[in-house]
N, C-alpha and C positions, 0 to 999 in steps of 0.2 A: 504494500500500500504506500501512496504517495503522502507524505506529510503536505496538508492542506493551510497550517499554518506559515512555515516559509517555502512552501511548494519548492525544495530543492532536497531534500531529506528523504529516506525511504523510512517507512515505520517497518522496525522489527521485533520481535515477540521479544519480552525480555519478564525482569518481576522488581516489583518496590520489595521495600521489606518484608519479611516474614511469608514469602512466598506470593504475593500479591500481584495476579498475572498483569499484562498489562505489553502496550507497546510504542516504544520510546523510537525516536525521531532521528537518526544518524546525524544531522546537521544543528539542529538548533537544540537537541534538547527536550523539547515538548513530548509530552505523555497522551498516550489514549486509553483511557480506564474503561474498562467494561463494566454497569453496575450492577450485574447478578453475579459474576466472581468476587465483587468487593462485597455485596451486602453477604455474600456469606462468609468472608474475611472478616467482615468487620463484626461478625454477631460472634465469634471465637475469640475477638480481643478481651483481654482485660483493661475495660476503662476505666479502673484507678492507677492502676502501672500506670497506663497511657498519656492519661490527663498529667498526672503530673510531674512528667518531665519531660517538659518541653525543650526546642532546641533553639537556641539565637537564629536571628534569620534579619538579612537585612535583606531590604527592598532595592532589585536592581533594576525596575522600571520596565522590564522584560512580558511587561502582561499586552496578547497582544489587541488592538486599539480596532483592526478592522474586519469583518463579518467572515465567518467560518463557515468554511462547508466538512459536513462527516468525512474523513478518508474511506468511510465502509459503503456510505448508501448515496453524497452526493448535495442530502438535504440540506441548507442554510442550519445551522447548530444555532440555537437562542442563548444569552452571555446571562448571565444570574450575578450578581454582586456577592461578593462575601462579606463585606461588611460595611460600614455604613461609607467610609472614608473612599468605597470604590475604586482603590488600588489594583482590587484582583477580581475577575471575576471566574465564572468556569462557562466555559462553553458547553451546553449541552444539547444532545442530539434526539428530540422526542422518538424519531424512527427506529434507530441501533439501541438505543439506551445507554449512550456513549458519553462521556466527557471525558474532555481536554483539557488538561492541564500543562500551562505554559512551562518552562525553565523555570526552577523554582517552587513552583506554587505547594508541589506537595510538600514541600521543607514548611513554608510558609503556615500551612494548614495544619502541622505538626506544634508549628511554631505557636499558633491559637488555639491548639487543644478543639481544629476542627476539623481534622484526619477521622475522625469518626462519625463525622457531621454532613459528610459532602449530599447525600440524598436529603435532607432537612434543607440546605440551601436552594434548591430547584422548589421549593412549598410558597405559594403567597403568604400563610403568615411569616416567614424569615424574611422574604423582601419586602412585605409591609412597615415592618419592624423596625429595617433598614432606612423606609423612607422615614417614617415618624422620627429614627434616630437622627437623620441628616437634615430632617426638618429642622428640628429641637438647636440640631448644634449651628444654623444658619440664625436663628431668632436669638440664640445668646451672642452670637458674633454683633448680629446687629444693633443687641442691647451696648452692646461695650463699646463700640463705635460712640454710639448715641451719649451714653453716658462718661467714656474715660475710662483707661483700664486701673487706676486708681480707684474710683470708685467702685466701681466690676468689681475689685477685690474684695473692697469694703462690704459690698449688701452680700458676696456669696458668705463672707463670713456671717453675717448677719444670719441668713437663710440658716444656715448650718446649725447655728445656735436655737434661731426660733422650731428646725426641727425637734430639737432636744426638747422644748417645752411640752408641759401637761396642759397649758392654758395656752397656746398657737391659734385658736379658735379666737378667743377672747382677745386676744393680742392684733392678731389681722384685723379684726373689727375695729379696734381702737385706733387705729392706725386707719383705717378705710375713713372713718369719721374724721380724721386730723387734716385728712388730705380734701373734704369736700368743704369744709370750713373757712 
């Protein structure tokens, strides 16, 4: 098979860890995971080992940027986000049941304790999740803007503390009345 990501590569049969079939890209790197060999990889993991130790992993910008087709069937593959900052995404191929993982990615996915997670990613609630998350963190960008990152500091300390309170209730109101006054 032709690697479809930098269309110069032949994909050859190889394995990730622990026996985990799979086939890697003679030129760039890139992976193509099968998900009925992984989902039954991944129900034999142990996810306390797993989870917690992860591996460093830095980000080499290697994720790739423009539309995939399957090496197996030809279809356009759909890109899913991994998380909200959309660094990485995975290609996935609704026809094979394929995903693609660029150079790196599965270090990556190790690296987030989401090596056991890849089939949860392709779910609307994960990308919903992801958009509320990159919502959230665009409206505090824009709170800090607006206000100073001095002050940013000052009210998330604020927040933090008012968490802590048994009266946060009574305390927002007081403060809601200060400010219509």
């Amino acid at each position: 098979m032709r690697c479809s990501s930098c269309r110069e590569g032949e994909l050859k049969a190889s394995r990730f860890e622990h026996g985990l079939p799979c086939y890697q890209c003679s030129n760039c790197g890139g992976t193509l995971l099968s998900l009925s060999p992984y989902v039954d990889w991944m129900a034999a993991q142990d996810r306390t080992a797993s989870e917690s130790q992860p591996e460093p992993f830095e980000h080499d910008g290697s994720d790739t940027r423009h539309a995939m087709c399957c090496p197996k069937c030809g279809r356009l593959m759909v890109k899913y986000k991994v998380q909200a900052d959309g660094r990485h995404g995975l290609d996935y191929c609704f026809g094979c049941e394929e995903v693609w993982l660029d150079r790196g990615e599965w270090t990556y996915l190790k690296s987030e304790g989401l090596h056991l997670r890849v089939t949860e990613v392709t779910t609307e609630a994960w990308q919903r999740r992801l958009r509320e998350q990159a919502s959230a963190r665009q409206r505090e960008e824009r709170f800090r803007t607006a206000i100073g990152a001095d002050t940013f500091e000052e009210v998330q300390r604020l927040h933090a503390w008012l968490q802590q309170q048994p009266a946060r209730g009574e305390i927002l109101r007081y403060l809601a009345q200060e400010n219509t006054d």
